[in-house]
Steps between C-alpha positions, in 0.01 A plus 500: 500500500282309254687566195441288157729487211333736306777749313591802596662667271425882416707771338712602846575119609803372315406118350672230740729320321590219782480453847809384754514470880722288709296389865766632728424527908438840600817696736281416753575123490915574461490728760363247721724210353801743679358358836719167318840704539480497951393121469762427324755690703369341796553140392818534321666720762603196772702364159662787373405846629722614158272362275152537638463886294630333189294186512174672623528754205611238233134308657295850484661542125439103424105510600434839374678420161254140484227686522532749224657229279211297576208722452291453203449735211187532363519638105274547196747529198425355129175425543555271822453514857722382721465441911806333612548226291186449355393654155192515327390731171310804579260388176402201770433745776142598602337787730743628732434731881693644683530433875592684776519387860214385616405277094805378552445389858111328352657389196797276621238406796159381466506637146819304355406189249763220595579481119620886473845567428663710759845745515419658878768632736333607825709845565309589168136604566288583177475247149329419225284255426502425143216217365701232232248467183629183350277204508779280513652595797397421867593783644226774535692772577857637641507720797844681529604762754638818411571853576381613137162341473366765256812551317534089415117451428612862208806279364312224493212672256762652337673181401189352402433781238803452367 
């Protein structure tokens, strides 16, 4: 997956007109998070074996509502991207590459500047790493992980022809 920003655009690809995707944990990690509901029951059933079921779900619903409220969105509307909370024009925005497992793995490794700007969740396992081409700023690039690598590196040419 060595992929540059070059566009793609041809008569049977619609133009991208923005790009939106919120970093939410897979099932995988709320199916797991259920193993929270027994614990639960266990220590709160010597108190009150009435309210362990309530309590344990309201916990389950509690930690499982933080992290969805709490995972980042990653957008490219009106000419900006935006990781989190961080923004930056796409006219500032340099070569970008996809990554899949393994670039990922080199890049935020013995690859990774300590000045880059990173967005990275760990139950998320392919990016982008997109170089920064303003001489003002320190940071040489932004690596953000993604399930749409191809489809943000599009909306990100796409806002930059606009």
């Amino acid at each position: 997956m060595n992929r540059t920003t070059e566009p793609m655009a041809s008569a049977s690809t619609p133009a991208v007109t923005g790009f939106r995707e919120r970093l939410v944990p897979g099932p995988g990690l709320f199916i797991a998070l259920l193993l929270l509901v027994p614990a639960v029951m266990l220590t709160v059933t010597p108190l009150s074996s009435t309210w362990a079921l309530p309590v344990a779900i309201a916990l389950y619903a509690i930690v499982a509502g933080s992290l969805v409220l709490m995972s980042p969105t990653i957008k490219v509307e009106h000419g900006e991207l935006q990781a989190g909370a961080a923004r930056i024009s796409v006219d500032l925005l340099g070569a970008g590459k996809a990554l899949g497992r393994e670039e990922l793995r080199v890049a935020l490794g013995p690859g990774i500047d300590a000045r880059s700007f990173l967005l990275v969740r760990g139950y998320v396992h392919s990016g982008v790493s997109i170089e920064l081409s303003d001489p003002n700023d320190p940071t040489p690039r932004w690596i953000l992980t993604t399930r749409k690598p191809g489809a943000l590196l599009d909306a990100i040419d796409a806002a930059r022809a606009n």
